[in-house]
C-alpha positions as CSV (number, residue, x, y, z in Angstrom):
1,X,93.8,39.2,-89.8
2,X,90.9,40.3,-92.2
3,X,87.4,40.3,-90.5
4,X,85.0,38.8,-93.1
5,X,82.0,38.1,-91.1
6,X,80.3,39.6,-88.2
7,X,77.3,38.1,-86.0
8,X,75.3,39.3,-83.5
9,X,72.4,37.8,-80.7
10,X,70.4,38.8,-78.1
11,X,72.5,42.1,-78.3
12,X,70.8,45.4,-78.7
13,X,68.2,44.8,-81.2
14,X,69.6,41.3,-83.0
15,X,67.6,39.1,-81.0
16,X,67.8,36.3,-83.5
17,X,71.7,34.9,-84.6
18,X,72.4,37.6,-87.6
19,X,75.5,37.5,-89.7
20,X,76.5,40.3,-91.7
21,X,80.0,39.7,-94.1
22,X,81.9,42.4,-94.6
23,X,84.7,43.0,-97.6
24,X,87.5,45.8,-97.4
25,X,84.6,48.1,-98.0
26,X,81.4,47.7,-96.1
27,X,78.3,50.2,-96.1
28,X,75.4,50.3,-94.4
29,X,72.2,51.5,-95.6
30,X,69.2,51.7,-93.4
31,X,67.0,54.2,-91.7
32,X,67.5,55.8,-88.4
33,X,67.5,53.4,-85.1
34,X,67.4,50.2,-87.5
35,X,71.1,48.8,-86.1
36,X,73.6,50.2,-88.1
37,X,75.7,51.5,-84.8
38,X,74.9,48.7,-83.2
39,X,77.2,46.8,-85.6
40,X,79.5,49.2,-85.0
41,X,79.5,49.3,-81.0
42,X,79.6,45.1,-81.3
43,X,82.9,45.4,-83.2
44,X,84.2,48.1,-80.7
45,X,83.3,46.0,-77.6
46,X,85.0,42.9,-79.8
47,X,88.2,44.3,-80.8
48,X,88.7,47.3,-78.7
49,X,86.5,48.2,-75.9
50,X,85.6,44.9,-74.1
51,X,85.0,46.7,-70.8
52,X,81.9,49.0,-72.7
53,X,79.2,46.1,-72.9
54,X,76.3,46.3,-70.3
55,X,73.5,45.0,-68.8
56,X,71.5,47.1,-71.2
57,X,72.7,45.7,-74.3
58,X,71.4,42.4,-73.8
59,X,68.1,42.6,-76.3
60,X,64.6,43.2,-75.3
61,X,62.5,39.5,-74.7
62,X,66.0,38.1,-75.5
63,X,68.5,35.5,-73.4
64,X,70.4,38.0,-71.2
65,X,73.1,35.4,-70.3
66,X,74.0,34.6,-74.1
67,X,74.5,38.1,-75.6
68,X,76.8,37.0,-78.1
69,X,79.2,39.0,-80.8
70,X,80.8,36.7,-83.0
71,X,83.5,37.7,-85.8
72,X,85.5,35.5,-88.6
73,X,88.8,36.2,-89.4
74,X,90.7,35.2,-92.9
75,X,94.7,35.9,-92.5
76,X,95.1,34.4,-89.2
77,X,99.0,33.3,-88.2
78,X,99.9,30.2,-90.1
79,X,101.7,29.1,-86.7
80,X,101.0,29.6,-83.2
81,X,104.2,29.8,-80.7
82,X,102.4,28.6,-77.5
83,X,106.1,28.9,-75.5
84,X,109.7,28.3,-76.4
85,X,109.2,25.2,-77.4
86,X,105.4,24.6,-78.3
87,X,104.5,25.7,-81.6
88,X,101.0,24.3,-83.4
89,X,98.8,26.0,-86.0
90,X,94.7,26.5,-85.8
91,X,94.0,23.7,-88.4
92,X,96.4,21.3,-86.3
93,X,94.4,21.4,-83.5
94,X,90.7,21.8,-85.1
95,X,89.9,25.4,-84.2
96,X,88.9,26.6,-88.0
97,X,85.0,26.5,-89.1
98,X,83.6,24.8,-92.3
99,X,85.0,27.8,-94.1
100,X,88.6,27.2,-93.2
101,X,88.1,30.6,-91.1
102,X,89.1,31.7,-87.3
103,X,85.0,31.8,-86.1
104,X,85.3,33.6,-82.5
105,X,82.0,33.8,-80.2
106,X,82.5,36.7,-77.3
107,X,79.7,35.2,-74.9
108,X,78.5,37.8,-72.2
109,X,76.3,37.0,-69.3
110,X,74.2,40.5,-69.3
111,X,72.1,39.1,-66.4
112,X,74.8,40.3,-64.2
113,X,75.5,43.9,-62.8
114,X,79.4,43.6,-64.5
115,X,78.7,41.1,-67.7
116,X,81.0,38.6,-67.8
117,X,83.0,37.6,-70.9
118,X,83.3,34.2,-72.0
119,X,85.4,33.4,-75.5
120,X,85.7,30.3,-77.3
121,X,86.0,29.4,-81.2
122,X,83.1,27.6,-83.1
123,X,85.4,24.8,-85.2
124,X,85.3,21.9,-86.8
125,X,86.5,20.2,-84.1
126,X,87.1,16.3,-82.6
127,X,83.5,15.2,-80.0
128,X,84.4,11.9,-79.5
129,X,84.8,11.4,-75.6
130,X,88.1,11.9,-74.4
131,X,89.1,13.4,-77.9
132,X,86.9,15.8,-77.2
133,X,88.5,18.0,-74.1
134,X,92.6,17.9,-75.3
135,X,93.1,21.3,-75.8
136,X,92.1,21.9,-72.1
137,X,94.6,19.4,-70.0
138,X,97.8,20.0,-69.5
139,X,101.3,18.3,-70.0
140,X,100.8,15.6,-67.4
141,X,97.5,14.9,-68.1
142,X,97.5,14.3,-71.6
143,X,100.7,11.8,-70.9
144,X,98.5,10.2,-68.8
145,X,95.3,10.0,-71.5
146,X,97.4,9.0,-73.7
147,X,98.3,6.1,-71.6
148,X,94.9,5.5,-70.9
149,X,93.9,5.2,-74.7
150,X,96.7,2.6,-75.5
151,X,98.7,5.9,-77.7
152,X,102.6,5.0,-77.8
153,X,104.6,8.4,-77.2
154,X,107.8,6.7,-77.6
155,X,109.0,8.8,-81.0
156,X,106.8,11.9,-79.5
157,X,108.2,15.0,-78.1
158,X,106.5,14.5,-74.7
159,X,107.6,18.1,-73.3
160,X,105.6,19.4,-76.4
161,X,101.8,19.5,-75.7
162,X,100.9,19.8,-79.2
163,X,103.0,17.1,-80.2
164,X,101.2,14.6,-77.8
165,X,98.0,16.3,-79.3
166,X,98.3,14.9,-82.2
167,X,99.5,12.0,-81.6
168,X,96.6,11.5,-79.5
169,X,94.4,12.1,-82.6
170,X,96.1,10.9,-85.0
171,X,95.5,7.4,-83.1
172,X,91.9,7.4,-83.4
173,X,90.0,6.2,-86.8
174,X,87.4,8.4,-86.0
175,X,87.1,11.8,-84.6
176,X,83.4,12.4,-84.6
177,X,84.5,15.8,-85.6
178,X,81.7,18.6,-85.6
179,X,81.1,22.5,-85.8
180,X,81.3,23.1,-81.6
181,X,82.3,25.3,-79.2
182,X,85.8,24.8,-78.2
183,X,86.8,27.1,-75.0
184,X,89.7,29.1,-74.8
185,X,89.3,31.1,-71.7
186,X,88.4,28.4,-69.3
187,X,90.5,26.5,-66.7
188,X,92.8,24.6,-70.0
189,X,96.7,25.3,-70.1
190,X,97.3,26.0,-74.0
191,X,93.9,27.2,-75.0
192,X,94.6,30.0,-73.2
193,X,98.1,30.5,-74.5
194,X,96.4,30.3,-78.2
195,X,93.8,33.3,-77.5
196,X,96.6,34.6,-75.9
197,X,98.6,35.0,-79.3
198,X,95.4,35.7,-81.5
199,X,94.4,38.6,-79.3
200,X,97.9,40.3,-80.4
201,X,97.0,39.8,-83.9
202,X,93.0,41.0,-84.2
203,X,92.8,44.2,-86.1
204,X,93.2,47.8,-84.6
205,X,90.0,49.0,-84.5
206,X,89.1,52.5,-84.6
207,X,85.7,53.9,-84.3
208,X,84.6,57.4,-85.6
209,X,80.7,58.3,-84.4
210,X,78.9,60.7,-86.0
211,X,77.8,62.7,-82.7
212,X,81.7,63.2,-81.5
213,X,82.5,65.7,-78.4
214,X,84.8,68.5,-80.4
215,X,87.2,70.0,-77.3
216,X,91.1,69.3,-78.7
217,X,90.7,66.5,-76.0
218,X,87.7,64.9,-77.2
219,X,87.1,62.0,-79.8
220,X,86.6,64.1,-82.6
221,X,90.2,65.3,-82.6
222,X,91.9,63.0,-80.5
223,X,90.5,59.6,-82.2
224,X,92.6,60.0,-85.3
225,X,95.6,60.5,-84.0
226,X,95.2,57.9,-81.2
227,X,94.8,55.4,-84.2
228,X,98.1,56.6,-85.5
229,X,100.1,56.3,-82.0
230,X,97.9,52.9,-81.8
231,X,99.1,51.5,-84.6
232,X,102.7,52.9,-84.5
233,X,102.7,51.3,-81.1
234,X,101.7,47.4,-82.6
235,X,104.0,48.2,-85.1
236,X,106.6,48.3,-82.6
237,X,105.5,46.1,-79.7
238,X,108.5,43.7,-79.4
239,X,110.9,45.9,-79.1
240,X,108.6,48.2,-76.2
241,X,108.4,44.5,-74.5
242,X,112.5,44.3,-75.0
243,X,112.2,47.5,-73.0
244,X,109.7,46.9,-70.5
245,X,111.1,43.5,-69.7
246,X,115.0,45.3,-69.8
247,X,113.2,47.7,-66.9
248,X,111.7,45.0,-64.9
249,X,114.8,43.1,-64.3
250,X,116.5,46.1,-63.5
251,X,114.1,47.5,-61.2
252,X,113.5,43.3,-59.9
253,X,117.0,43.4,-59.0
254,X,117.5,46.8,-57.6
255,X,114.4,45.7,-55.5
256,X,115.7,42.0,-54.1
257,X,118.7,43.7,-53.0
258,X,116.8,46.5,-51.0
259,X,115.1,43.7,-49.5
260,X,118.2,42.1,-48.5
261,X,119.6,44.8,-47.2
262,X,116.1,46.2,-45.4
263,X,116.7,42.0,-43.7
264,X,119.7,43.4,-42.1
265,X,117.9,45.9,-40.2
266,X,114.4,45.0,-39.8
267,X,113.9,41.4,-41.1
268,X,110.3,41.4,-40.2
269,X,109.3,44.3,-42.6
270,X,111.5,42.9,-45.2
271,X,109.4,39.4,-45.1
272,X,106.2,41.7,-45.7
273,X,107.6,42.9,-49.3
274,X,107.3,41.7,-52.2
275,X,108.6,43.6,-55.4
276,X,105.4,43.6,-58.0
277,X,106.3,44.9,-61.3
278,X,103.2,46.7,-63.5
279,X,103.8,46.8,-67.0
280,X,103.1,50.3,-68.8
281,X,100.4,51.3,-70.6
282,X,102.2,52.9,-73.9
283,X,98.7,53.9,-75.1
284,X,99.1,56.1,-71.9
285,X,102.5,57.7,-72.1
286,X,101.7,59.3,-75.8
287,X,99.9,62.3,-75.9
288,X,99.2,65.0,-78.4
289,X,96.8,68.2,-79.5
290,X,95.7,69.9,-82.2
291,X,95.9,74.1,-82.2
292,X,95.9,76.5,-84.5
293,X,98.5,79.2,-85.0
294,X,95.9,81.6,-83.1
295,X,95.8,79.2,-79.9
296,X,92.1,78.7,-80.5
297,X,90.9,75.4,-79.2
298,X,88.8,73.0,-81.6
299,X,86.0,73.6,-79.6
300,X,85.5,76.8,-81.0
301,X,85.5,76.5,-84.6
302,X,82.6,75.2,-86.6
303,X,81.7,71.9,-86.6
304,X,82.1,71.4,-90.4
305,X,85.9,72.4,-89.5
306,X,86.0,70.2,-86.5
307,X,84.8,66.8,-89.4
308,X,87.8,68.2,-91.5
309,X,89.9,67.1,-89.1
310,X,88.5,63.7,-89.3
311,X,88.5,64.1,-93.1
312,X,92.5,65.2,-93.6
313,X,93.2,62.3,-91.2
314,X,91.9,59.9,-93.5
315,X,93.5,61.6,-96.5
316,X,97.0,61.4,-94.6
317,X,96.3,57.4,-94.3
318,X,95.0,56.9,-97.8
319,X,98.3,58.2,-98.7
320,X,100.8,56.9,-96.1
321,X,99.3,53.8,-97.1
322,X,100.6,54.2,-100.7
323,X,104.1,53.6,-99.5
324,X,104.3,52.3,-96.1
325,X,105.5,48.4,-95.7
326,X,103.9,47.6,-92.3
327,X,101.7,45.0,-91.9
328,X,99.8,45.6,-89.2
329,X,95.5,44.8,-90.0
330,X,93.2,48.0,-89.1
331,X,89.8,48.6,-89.3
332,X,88.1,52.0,-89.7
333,X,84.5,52.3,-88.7
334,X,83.0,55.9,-89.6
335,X,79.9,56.7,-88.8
336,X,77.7,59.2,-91.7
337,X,80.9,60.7,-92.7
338,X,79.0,63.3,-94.4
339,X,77.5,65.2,-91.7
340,X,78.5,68.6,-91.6
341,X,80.8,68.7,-95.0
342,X,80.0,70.7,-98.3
343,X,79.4,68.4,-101.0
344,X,82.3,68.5,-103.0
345,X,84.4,67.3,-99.4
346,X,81.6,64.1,-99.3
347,X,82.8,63.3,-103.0
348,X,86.2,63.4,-101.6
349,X,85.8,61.6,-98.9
350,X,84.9,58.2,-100.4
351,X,87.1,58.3,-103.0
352,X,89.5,58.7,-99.8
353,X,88.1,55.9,-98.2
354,X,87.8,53.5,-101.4
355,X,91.9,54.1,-101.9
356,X,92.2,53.8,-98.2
357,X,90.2,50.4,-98.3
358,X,92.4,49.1,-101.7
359,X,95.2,48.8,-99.0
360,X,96.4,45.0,-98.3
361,X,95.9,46.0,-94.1
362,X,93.0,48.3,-94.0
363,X,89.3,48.0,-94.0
364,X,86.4,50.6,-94.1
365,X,83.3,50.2,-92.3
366,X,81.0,53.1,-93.0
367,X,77.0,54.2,-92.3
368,X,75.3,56.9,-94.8
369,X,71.8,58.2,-95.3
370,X,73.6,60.0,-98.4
371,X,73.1,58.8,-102.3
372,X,75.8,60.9,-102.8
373,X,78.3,59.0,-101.2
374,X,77.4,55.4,-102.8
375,X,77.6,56.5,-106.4
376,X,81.0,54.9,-107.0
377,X,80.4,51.8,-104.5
378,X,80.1,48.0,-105.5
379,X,77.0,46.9,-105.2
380,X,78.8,43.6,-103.4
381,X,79.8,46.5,-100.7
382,X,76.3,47.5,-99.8
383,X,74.5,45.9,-96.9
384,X,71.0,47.0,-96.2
385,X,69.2,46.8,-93.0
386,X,65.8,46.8,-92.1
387,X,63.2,45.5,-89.5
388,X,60.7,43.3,-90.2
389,X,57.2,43.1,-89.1
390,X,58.1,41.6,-85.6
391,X,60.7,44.3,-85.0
392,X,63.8,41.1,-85.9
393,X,66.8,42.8,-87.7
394,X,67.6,41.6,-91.5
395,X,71.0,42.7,-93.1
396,X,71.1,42.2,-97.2
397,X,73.7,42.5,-99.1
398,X,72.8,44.8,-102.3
399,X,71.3,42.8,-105.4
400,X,68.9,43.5,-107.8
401,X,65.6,42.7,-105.7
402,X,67.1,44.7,-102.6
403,X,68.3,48.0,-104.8
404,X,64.3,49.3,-105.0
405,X,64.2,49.3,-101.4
406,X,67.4,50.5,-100.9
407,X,66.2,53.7,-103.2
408,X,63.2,53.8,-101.4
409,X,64.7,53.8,-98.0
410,X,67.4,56.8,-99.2
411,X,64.6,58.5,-101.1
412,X,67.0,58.9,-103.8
413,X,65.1,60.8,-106.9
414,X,66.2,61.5,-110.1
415,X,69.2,63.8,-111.1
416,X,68.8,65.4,-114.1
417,X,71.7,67.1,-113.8
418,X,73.3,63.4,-114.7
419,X,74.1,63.8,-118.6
420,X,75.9,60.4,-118.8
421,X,77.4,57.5,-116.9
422,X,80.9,55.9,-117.3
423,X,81.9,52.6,-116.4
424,X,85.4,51.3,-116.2
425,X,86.8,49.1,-114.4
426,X,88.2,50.4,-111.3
427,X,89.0,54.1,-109.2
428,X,92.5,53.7,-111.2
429,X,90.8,54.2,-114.4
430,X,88.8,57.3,-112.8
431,X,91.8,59.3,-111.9
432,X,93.3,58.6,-114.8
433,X,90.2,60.0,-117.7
434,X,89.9,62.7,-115.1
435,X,93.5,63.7,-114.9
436,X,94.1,63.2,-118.1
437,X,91.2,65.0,-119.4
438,X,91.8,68.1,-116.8
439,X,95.0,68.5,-117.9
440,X,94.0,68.7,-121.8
441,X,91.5,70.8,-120.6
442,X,93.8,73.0,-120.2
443,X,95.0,73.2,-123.8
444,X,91.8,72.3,-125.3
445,X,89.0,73.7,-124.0
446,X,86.4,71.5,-125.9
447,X,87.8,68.1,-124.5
448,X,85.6,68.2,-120.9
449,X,87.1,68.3,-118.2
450,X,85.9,65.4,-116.3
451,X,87.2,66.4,-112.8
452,X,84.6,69.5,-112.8
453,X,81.8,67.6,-114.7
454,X,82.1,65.2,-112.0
455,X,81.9,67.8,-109.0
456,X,78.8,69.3,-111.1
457,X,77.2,66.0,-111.2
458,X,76.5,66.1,-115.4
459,X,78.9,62.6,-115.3
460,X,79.1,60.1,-112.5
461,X,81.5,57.1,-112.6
462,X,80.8,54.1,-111.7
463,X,83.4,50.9,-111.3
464,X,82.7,48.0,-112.7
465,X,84.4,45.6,-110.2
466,X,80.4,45.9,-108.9
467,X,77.5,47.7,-110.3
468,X,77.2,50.8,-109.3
469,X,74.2,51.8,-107.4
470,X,73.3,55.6,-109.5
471,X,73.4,52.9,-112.4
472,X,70.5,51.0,-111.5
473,X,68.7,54.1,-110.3
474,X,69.3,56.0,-113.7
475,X,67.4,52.7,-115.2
476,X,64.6,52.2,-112.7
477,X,63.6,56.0,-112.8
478,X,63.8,55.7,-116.4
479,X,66.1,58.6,-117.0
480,X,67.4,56.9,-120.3
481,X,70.6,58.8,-119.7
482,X,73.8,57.8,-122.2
483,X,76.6,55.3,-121.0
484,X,79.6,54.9,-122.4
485,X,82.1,52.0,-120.9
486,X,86.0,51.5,-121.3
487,X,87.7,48.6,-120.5
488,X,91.2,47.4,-120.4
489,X,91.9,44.9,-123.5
490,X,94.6,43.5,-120.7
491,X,96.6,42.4,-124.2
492,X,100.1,40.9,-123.4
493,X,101.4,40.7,-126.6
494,X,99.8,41.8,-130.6
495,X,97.8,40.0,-132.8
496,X,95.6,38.5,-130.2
497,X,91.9,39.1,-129.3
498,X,91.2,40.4,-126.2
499,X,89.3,38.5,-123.4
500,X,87.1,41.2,-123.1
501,X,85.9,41.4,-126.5
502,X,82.5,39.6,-125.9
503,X,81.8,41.9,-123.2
504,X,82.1,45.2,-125.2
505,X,80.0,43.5,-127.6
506,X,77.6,43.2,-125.3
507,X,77.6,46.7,-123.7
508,X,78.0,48.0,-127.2
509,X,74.1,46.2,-128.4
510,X,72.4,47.8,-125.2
511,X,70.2,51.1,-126.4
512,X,72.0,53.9,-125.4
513,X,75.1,52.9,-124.9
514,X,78.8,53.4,-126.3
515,X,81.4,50.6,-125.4
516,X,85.6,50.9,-126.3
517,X,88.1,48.7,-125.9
518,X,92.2,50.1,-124.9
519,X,94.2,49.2,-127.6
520,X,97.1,49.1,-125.5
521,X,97.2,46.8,-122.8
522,X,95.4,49.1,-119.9
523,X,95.2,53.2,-119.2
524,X,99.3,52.9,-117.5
525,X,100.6,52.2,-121.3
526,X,99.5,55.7,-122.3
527,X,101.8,57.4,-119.6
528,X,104.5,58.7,-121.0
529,X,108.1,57.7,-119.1
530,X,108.6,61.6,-118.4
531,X,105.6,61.4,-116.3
532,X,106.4,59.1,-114.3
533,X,109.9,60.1,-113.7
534,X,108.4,63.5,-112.4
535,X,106.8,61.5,-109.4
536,X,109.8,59.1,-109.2
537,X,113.2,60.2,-109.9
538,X,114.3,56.3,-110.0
539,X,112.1,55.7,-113.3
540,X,114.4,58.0,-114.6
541,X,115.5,55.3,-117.5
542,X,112.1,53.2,-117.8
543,X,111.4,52.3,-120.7
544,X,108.0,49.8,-122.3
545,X,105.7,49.3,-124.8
546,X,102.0,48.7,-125.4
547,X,101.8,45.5,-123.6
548,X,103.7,45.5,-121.1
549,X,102.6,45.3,-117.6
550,X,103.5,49.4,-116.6
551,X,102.5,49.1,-112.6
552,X,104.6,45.2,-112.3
553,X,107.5,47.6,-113.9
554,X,107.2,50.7,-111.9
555,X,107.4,48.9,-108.8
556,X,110.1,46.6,-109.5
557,X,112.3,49.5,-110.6
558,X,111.4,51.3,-108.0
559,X,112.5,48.3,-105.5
560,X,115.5,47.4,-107.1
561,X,116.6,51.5,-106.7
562,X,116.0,51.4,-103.0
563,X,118.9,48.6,-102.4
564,X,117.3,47.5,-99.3
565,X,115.6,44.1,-98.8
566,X,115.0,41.0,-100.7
567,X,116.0,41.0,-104.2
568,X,112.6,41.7,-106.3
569,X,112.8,37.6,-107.7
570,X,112.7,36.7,-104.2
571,X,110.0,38.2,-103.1
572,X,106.8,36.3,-102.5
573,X,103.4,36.8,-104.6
574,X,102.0,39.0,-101.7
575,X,104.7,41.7,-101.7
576,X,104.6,42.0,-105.2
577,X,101.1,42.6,-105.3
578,X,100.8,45.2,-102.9
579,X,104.0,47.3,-104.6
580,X,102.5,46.5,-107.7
581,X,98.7,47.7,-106.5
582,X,100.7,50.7,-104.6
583,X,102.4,51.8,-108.4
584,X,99.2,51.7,-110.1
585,X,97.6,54.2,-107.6
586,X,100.3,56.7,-108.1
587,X,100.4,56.6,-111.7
588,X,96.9,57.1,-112.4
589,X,96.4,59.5,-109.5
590,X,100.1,61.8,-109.6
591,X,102.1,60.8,-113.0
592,X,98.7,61.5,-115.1
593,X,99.0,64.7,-113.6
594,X,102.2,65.6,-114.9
595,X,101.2,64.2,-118.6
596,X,100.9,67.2,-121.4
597,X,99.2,67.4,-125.0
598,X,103.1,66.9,-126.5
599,X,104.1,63.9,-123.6
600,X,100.1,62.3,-124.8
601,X,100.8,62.6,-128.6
602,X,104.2,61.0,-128.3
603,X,102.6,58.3,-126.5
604,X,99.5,57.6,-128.0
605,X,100.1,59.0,-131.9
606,X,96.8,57.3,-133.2
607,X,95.1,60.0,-130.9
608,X,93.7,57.3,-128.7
609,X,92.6,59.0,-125.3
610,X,91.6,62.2,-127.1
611,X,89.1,60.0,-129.1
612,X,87.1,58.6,-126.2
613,X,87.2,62.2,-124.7
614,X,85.6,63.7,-127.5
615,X,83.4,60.8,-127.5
616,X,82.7,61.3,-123.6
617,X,82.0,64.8,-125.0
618,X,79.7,64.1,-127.6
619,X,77.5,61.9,-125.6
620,X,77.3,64.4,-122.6
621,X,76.1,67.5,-125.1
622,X,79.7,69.2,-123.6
623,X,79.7,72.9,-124.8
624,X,83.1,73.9,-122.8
């Protein structure tokens, strides 16, 4: 499940109900003590901690017995397997919002010493009395309302409750239905068994704070790899059940006959025992360290070294991720990534976390106080917070009236190192104009090398699947640098206009700025086959032209090659995607590595790429 929205009342400083959405990449802006890691210790208690909340979370002036966290899920099961035999879905049985999304209220009564939890689901769901309540009764009970309201059950699976359900409601002309609490942790039979099976499909959620204990123990170290052995262990949770359930009969049965046996000689103590089987804890059983070839404990080296553990971590994921095919949801929720890294290591680190959040199953949650850091974000990723004159908590999410204050809060000045900005339309276009151009670099020592112009800060990237926020910075501090913009024509065939035409036009009549269009169909068609076979030995015989879809090929080859699975035309539109998505990340970020002056020229013979580097070049004042 994806979490798209998050609310919070009466909890810490969100007195008032407060929604915040949050896409595959979320950060928040804000200054110090505003609520940014109260967002984040909400989703903790939600999702992974539920035993942390306390009486002192409830909000100052606030309702202490309705501290609520509330999240939204898209992606939820299409069908719920309440027992052998009962199977429903959330829309069947009126438990999705006006949205169509799962909306789930955590209640906690922070008037007592040990808060207690209440869960139900806000839905569109059925108030007409004795309509109203069906989720709650069981089997016999809703035979016997449905005798009560006249319903005939004779063509109805009566030992399915979901069945009688909605036959129940299908009976009536008019549900009254209305956004309401429904319960699913009360006294009911099958709402139970439904947050029962949604609890084993929320998101892993792992949180990284920013003040971390550093012994090899601690958080700092430990936290990363206990997400790993966390989500390995999801990953494989029916067949740990096959074995914790293969174990409890055997040690059931061992037991009953030591009983019976224990009858023969004492038959009073054996009465007295009863054989109570506890399931493991396989969070427990793994553990692991981290030491370094001269035993020295992480506690001992600096703390920048200590955050590079966190950073590598993330590195590892963004790149497992490339190729691994489980499907398990997690969410990563870092707090001021920054602290304590060399600037060159922050620039890394987002780019980390923008591929890691490009992943169909991840999401990245992250706090900064660092311009740095949201150069290359969409602004649709941003949310600001800020307090208002009566203390109450407001969350935006970045647009043009909210990027002054955002500047103002980060006390972002001008860089006049900056020499020029690019746009293009993605992080797969940057690796590839900085591969590429690192590469010829090499070669050519007048085409720049956009890799070290970038780590000097004379260019800065920006994406545009969302305006960049440097962008709008460069404009309100009216540094009237140069930007130049390349976008994909995304041409199928030749002869044809490109859709994107228009919008180069556009770019093109702004003062100041350059705008190109690919003649080929987008940056993959300028790879040359040897490339790619040096990062997969499969491609070894690829062969397309100037409009064909490269990444769509890549992956289907590479699929095909494997010989395991579904055949690649019977795979559904999501798997496709994510292979696809998966080979255009490696060919911008590892085949463009492997491209050379020759492997470009046989490619591209109208000297394409080398023209919008000189370009780049030109515009930027570039004297090697």
């Amino acid at each position: 499940m994806k979490l798209v929205e998050v609310g919070l009342k009466n909890f810490r400083c969100y007195k008032e109900e407060t929604w915040i959405p949050i896409n595959d990449l979320t950060v928040f802006i804000g200054k110090n003590d505003v609520g940014k890691s109260a967002v984040f210790d909400a989703l903790n208690i939600f999702l992974a901690e539920p035993k942390m909340i306390e009486q002192a979370d409830a909000s100052i002036g606030g309702d202490a017995q309705d501290v609520r966290i509330i999240c939204s899920f898209s992606g939820f099961p299409n069908q719920l397997i309440l027992d052998a035999t009962n199977k429903t879905s959330l829309s069947k049985e009126y438990l999705l919002n006006k949205k169509g999304f799962l909306e789930i209220h955590k209640r906690y009564d922070c008037s007592l010493k040990t808060p207690k939890e209440t869960v139900t689901a806000f839905a569109y769901h059925p108030s007409k009395p004795q309509y109203d309540d069906l989720l709650t009764l069981k089997n016999t009970q809703l035979k016997t309302r449905a005798s009560q309201l006249g319903v005939d059950l004779a063509n109805v699976n009566q030992s399915v409750n979901a069945e009688i359900r909605k036959a129940i409601w299908e009976s009536c002309d008019n549900l009254e239905l209305e956004l309401r609490e429904v319960e699913l942790t009360g006294t009911g039979e099958d709402n139970k068994k439904i947050w029962d099976n949604l609890k084993n499909e929320l998101p892993v959620f792992s949180l990284f704070k920013s003040d971390r204990a550093s012994t090899d123990q601690d958080p700092e170290a430990q936290d990363p790899l206990k997400a790993a052995i966390d989500q390995a262990i999801k990953e494989q949770e029916e067949k740990l059940n096959e074995v914790s359930n293969y174990v409890k009969n055997e040690v059931e049965v061992l037991a009953r006959k030591t009983i019976e046996k224990l009858k023969e000689m004492d038959p009073s103590l054996a009465n007295e025992l009863t054989p109570v089987f506890v399931p493991p804890n396989w969070k427990s059983v793994f553990k692991t360290s981290l030491i370094d070839n001269d035993q020295i404990p992480i506690n001992k080296r600096g703390s920048g070294v200590r955050r590079l553990i966190l950073l590598n971590f993330f590195r590892a994921k963004a790149e497992q991720s490339l190729s691994e095919k489980a499907d398990v949801d997690i969410i990563y929720a870092i707090e001021e990534p920054e602290t304590s890294q060399h600037p060159n290591n922050q620039k890394m680190l987002m780019k980390v976390f923008s591929d890691l959040a490009n992943d169909t199953n991840k999401q990245v949650l992250l706090t900064t106080h660092t311009p740095t850091l949201i150069r290359d974000i969409p602004q649709k990723s941003i949310r600001f917070i800020e307090a208002d004159e009566d203390k109450n908590r407001r969350v935006y999410v970045a647009d043009d009236t909210v990027i002054p204050r955002i500047v103002n809060t980060l006390g972002v000045l001008p860089d006049h190192n900056i020499r020029l900005f690019i746009g293009v339309e993605g992080a797969n276009d940057i690796n590839f104009l900085c591969n590429i151009s690192h590469v010829l670099h090499q070669t050519d020592p007048s085409i720049p090398d956009l890799v070290k112009c970038e780590d000097e800060g004379s260019v800065v990237f920006f994406p545009m699947g969302g305006n960049n926020l440097e962008r709008w910075v460069s404009k309100m501090k009216g540094l009237n640098k140069p930007e130049f913009y390349l976008l994909d024509s995304d041409l199928k065939k030749p002869g044809v206009k490109s859709e994107h035409k228009k919008q180069v036009d556009r770019f093109a009549d702004q003062p100041g700025c350059t705008a190109l269009l690919t003649k080929k169909r987008e940056m993959e068609n300028y790879l040359h086959p040897q490339a790619i076979k040096s990062v997969w030995a499969e491609c070894s015989n690829i062969t397309f032209n100037d409009y064909d879809d490269v990444p769509l090929l890549v992956a289907q080859t590479i699929h095909e090659a494997s010989e395991s699975g579904k055949p690649w035309k019977d795979l559904d539109e999501k798997s496709v995607d994510k292979k696809t998505s998966s080979s255009k990340k490696r060919l911008n970020a590892d085949a463009a590595k492997f491209m050379t002056l020759d492997l470009l020229n046989e490619k591209d013979s109208e000297g394409e790429v080398i023209s919008w580097l000189r370009k780049i070049g030109e515009l930027m004042d570039y004297d090697n």
